[in-house]
N, C-alpha and C positions, 0 to 999 in steps of 0.2 A: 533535526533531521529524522528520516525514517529508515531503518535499515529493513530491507525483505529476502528471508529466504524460502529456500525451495529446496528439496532435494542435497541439502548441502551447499548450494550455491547461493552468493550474496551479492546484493545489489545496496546500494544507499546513494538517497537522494542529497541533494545540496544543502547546507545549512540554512536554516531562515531566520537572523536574527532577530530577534525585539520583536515575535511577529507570532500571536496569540490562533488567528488563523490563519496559519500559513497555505498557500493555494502552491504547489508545486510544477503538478502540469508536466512531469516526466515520464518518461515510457524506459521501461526494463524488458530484459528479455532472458529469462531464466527457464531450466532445464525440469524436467516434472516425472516423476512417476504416477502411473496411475494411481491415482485418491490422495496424490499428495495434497495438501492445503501448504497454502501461501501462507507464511508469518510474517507478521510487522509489526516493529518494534518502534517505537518513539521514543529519541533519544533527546536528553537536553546538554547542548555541547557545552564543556566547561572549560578556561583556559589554562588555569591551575593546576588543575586536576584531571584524574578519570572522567568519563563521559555518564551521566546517569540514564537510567532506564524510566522513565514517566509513566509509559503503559504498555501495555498490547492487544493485535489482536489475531485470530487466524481467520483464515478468509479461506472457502470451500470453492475449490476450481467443480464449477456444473456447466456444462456443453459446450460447445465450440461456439457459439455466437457470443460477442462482446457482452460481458455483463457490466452495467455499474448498480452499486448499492452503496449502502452506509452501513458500516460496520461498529459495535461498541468498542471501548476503550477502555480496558480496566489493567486495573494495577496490580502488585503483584497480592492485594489482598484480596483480590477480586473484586475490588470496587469500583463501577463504572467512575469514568474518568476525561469522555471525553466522548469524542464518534470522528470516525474518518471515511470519506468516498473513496471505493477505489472501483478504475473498471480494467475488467480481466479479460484475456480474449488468448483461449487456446488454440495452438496452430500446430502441426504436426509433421513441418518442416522448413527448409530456408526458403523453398521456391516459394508456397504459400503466403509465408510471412511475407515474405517482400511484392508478392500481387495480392494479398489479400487483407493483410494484418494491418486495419483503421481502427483506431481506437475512436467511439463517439467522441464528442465535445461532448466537457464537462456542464456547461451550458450553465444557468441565472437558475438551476430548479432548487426544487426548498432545502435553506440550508437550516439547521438546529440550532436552536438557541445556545449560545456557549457563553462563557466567564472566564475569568482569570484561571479559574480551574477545570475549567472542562472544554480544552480547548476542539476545533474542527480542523480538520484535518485533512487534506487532497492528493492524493497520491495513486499514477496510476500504473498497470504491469502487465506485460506481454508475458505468458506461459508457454513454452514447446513442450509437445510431449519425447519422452525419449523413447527411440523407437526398440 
């Protein structure tokens, strides 16, 4: 799963087990100050135990139009570790959001080569700013 925050505030996606690229395909909608970056944490859920930390990454909220990109994955050595898409789309209230706030489809475009260890990753987030 991916945990994301913002500003304090926390979102996480569903679990995906046994599932190398997981494609998510959720919409979050989390609170923002200006220049905040979005963080995203990839977690590996465990039954036993605590939940581990796999990678991270921070993702830079830029403009009010829907952004997707691909963002690196690295661990906590700094070692890439993976890449995950996310698209972002800032709104700067409810009314908006609710006439305005589409997030593109994630669409068949080029995805990264990955392995057992560098997995990809889909995950997507609604930003409000607070006013």
């Amino acid at each position: 799963y991916v945990l994301l925050e913002c500003c304090g505030e926390r979102a996480r996606t569903t679990t995906k087990k046994r599932e190398l690229n997981p494609d998510y395909g959720e919409a979050f909608l989390l609170s923002r100050d200006e220049d905040e970056p979005l963080t995203l944490v990839v977690m590996d859920a465990d039954v036993l135990s605590s939940d581990d930390v796999m990678c991270s990454c921070v993702v830079p909220i830029v403009g009010r139009e829907p952004r997707k990109a691909w963002y690196d994955l690295t661990d906590q050595k700094g070692e890439q570790k993976g890449r995950i898409q996310v698209v972002t789309h800032l709104v700067y209230d409810a009314v908006e959001f609710s006439e305005r706030a589409r997030l593109p489809p994630m669409g068949d475009g080029p995805r990264p080569a990955s392995c057992d260890h560098n997995p990809v990753v889909r995950c997507d987030a609604l930003l409000a700013s607070m006013a």
